[in-house]
C-alpha positions as CSV (number, residue, x, y, z in Angstrom):
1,X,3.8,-33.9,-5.3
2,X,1.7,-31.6,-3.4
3,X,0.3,-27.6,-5.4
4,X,0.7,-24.8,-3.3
5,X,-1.8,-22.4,-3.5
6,X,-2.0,-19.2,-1.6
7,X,-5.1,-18.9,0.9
8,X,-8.5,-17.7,-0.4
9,X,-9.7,-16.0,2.8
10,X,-6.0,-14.2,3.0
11,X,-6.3,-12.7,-0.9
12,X,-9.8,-11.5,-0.1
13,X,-8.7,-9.9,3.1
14,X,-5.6,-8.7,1.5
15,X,-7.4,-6.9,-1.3
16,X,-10.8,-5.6,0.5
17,X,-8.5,-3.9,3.3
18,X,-6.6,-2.6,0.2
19,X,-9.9,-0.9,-1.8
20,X,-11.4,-0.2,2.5
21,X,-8.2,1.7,3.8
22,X,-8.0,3.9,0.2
23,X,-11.8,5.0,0.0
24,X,-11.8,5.6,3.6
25,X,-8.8,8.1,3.1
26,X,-10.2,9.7,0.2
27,X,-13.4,9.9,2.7
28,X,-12.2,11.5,5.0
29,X,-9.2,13.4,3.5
30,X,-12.0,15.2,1.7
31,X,-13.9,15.8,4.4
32,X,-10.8,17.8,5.6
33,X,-10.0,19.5,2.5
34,X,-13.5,20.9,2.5
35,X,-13.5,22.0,6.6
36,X,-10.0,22.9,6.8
37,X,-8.6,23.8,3.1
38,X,-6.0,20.8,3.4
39,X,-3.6,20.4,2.1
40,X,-2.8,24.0,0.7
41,X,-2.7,25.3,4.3
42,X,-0.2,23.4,5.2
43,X,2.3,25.6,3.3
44,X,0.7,28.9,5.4
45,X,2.0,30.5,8.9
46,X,1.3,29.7,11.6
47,X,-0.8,32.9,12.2
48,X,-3.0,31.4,9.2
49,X,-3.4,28.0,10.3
50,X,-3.7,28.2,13.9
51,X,-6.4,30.4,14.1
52,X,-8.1,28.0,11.8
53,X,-7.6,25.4,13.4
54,X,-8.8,26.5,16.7
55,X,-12.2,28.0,14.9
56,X,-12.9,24.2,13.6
57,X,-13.2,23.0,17.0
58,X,-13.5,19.5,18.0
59,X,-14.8,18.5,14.9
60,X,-11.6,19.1,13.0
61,X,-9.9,17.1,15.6
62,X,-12.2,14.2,14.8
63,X,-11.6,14.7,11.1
64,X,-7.9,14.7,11.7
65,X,-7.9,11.4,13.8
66,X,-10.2,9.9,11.1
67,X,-7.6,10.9,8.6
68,X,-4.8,9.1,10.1
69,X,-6.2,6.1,11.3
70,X,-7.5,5.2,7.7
71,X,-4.3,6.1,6.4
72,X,-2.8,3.9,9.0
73,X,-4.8,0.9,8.5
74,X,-3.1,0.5,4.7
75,X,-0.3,-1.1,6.9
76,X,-2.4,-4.2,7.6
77,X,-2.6,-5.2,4.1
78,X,0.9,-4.1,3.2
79,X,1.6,-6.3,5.4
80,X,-0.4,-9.1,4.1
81,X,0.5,-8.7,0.6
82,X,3.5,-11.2,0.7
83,X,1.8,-13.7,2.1
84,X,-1.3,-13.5,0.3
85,X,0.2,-13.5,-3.1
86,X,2.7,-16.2,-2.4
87,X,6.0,-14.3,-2.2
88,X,6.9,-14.9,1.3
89,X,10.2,-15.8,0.5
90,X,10.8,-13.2,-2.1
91,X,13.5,-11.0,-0.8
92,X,13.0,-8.1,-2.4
93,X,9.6,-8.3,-1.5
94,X,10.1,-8.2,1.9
95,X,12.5,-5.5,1.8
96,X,9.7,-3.5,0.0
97,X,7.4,-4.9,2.9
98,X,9.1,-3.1,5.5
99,X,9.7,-0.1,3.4
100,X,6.0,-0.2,2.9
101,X,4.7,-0.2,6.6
102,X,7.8,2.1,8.3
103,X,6.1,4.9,5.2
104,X,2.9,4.3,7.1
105,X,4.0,4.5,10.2
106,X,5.9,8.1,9.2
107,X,2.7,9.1,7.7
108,X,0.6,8.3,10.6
109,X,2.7,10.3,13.0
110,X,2.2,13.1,10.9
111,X,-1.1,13.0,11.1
112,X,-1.3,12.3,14.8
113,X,0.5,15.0,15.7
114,X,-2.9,17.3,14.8
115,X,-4.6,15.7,17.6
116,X,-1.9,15.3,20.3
117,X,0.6,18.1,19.1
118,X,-1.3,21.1,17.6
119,X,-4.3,21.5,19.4
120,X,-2.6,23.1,22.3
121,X,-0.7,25.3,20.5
122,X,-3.6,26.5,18.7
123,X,-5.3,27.4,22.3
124,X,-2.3,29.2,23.1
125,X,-1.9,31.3,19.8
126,X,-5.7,31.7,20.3
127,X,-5.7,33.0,23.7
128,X,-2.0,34.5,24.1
129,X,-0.5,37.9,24.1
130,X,2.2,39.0,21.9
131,X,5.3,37.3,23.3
132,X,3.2,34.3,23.6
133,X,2.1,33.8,20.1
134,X,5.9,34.5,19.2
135,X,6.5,31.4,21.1
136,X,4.1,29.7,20.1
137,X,4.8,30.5,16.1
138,X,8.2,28.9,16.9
139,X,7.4,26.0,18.3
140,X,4.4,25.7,15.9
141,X,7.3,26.1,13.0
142,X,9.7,23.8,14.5
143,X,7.2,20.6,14.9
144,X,5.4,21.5,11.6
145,X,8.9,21.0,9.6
146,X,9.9,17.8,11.5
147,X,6.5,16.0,12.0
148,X,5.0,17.4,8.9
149,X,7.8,18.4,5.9
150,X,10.0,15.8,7.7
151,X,8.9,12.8,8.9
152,X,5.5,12.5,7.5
153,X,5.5,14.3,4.2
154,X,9.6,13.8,2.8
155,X,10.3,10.5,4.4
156,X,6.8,9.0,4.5
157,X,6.2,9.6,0.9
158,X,9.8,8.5,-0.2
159,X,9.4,5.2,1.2
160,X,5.5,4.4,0.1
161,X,7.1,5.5,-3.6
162,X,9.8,3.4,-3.2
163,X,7.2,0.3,-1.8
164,X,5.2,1.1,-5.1
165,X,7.7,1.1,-7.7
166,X,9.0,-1.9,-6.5
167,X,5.8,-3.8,-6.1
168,X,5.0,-2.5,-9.7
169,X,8.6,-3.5,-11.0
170,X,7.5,-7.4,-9.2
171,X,4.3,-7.4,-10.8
172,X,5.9,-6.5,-14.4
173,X,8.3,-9.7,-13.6
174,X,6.1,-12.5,-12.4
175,X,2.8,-11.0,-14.3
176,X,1.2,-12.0,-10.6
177,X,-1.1,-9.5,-11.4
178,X,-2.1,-8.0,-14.9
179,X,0.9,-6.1,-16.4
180,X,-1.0,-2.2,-16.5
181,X,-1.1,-2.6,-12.9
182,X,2.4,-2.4,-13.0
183,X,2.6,0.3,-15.8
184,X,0.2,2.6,-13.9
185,X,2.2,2.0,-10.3
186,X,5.2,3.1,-12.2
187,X,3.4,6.3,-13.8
188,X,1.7,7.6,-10.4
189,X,5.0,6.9,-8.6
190,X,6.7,9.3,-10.8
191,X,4.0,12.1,-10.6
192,X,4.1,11.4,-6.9
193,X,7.7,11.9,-6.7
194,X,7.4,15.1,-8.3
195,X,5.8,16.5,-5.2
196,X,8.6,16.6,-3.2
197,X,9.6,20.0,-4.5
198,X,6.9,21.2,-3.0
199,X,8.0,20.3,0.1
200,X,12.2,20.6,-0.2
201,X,10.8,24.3,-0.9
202,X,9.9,25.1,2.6
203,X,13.8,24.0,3.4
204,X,15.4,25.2,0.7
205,X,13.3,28.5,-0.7
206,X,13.6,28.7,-4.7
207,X,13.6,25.1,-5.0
208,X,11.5,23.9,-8.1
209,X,8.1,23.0,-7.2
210,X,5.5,22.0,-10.1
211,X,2.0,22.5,-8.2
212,X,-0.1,19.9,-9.7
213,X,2.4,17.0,-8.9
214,X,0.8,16.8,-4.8
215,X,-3.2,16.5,-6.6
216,X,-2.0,14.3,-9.2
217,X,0.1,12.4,-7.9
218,X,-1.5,11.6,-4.3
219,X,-5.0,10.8,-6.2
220,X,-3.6,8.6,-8.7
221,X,-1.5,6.5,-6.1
222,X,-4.9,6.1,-4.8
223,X,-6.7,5.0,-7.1
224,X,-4.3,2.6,-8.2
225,X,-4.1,1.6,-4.6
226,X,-7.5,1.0,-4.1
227,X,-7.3,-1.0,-8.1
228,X,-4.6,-3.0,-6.3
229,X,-7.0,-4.2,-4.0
230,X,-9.5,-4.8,-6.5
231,X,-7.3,-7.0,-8.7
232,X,-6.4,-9.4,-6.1
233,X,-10.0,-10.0,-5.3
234,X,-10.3,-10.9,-8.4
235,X,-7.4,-12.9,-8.2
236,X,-9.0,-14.4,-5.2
237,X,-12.7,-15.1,-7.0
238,X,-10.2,-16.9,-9.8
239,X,-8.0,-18.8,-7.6
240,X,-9.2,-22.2,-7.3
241,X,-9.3,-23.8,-3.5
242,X,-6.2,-25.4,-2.9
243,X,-5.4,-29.3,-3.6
244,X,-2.8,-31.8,-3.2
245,X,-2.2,-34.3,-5.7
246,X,-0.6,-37.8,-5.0
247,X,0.5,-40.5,-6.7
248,X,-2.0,-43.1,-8.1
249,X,-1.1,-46.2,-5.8
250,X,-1.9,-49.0,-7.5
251,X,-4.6,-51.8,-6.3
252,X,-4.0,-55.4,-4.9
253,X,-4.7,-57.8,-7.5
254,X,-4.1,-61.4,-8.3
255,X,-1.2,-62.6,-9.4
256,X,-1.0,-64.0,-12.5
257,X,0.8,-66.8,-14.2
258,X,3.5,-65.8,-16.5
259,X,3.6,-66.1,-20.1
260,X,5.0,-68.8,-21.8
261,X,6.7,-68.3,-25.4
262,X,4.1,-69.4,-27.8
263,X,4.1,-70.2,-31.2
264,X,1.0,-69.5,-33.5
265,X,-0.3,-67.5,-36.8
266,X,-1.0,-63.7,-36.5
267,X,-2.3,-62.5,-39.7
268,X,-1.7,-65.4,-41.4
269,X,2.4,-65.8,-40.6
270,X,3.8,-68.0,-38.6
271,X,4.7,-66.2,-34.7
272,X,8.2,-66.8,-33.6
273,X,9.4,-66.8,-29.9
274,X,11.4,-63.3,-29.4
275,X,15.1,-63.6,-28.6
């Protein structure tokens, strides 16, 4: 019978990309919140932001890009997780697995669109007349609720809650990982969810927002993100290296004679042949 053991070298890759791609976010998604005010001015016009946007210069494009891509490099280990804890063939997990890297994806394309998408708009608002920075308020509108509210914030953040809570509700199950990892997942998942008032408000004006859920929420998931990672490098530093067992195959000897019934004394009484 042979142990199956997940790899090593696949837990520690697993969990340093996990504890790499979340303090690189915070990195740089502080960087931006410092240079740019993010993510409260998402929520202004466009006669707020662009000019903004247009003072920060290339740097700010920079810091965008840097944004996303660290963002976007949590897929990788998403993606490993499966694998790396030994649940390959869990169907759920799987499900959640592709839930997990399609909310990236969302998310990235949010953030991309600050490099590709705005920074043109931002020259014309900058350097337009009047009817041109009405056209360019519209169009900045339009993409800003369907890359931003849309894709990257509603549906991005849906699905990476969704990819917790279930990872979280796994973890509580098989006790893969120790059980107030799963508490906490569950905890920051519902702050986190809580946020999406905040953004259902810029479709639907009136709509119940609590402000604190988007800092709350969006720090805690990272921290427990980046504990995710450190708990299966610990799991990795535990995990002895894999081995098989076999059966003991006995060794060649030589044959012996068989018994022959015997009569004698043990203990003083007389032995008797068995039946």
């Amino acid at each position: 019978m042979t142990s199956t053991y997940p790899n090593r070298n696949l837990l520690r890759v697993t969990g340093g990309l996990f504890v790499l791609s979340s303090l690189a976010f915070a990195a740089a998604a502080t960087t931006l919140s410092a240079t740019f005010d993010w993510p409260d001015i998402l929520r202004e016009p466009a006669s707020v932001v662009l000019p903004a946007f247009a003072a920060g210069g290339p740097g700010l494009v920079w810091t965008w890009f840097a944004t996303a891509w660290t963002y976007g490099l949590l897929a990788v280990p998403v993606l490993l997780l499966p694998a790396a804890l030994g649940l390959g063939d869990h169907p759920v997990m799987r499900v959640a697995t592709n839930v997990g890297a399609a909310s990236v994806l969302l998310s990235l394309i949010g953030f991309l669109r600050w490099v590709f998408v705005v920074p043109p708009l931002a020259g014309s608002y900058a350097t337009g007349d009047a009817p041109t920075r009405a056209a360019v308020d519209a169009a900045w509108t339009a993409q800003h609720q369907f890359g931003g509210a849309l894709l990257g914030e509603h549906l991005g953040q849906l699905l990476v809650i969704a990819w917790s809570i279930t990872l979280s509700v796994i973890i509580l199950r098989s006790r893969i990982l120790p059980r107030w990892l799963g508490i906490a997942g569950l905890l920051v998942s519902i702050v986190y969810l809580l946020n999406q008032g905040d953004i259902l408000a810029t479709a639907v004006p009136g709509f119940p927002v609590w402000d604190l859920a988007g800092l709350l929420g969006s720090t805690g998931w990272g921290l427990w993100v980046a504990a995710l990672g450190v708990c299966i490098l610990i799991r990795s530093a535990r995990r002895s290296s894999p081995t098989a067992t076999t059966p003991a195959t006995p060794s060649p000897s030589a044959p012996t004679a068989p018994r022959q019934p015997t009569t004698g004394k043990r203990n003083g009484s007389p032995r008797l042949p068995s039946a």
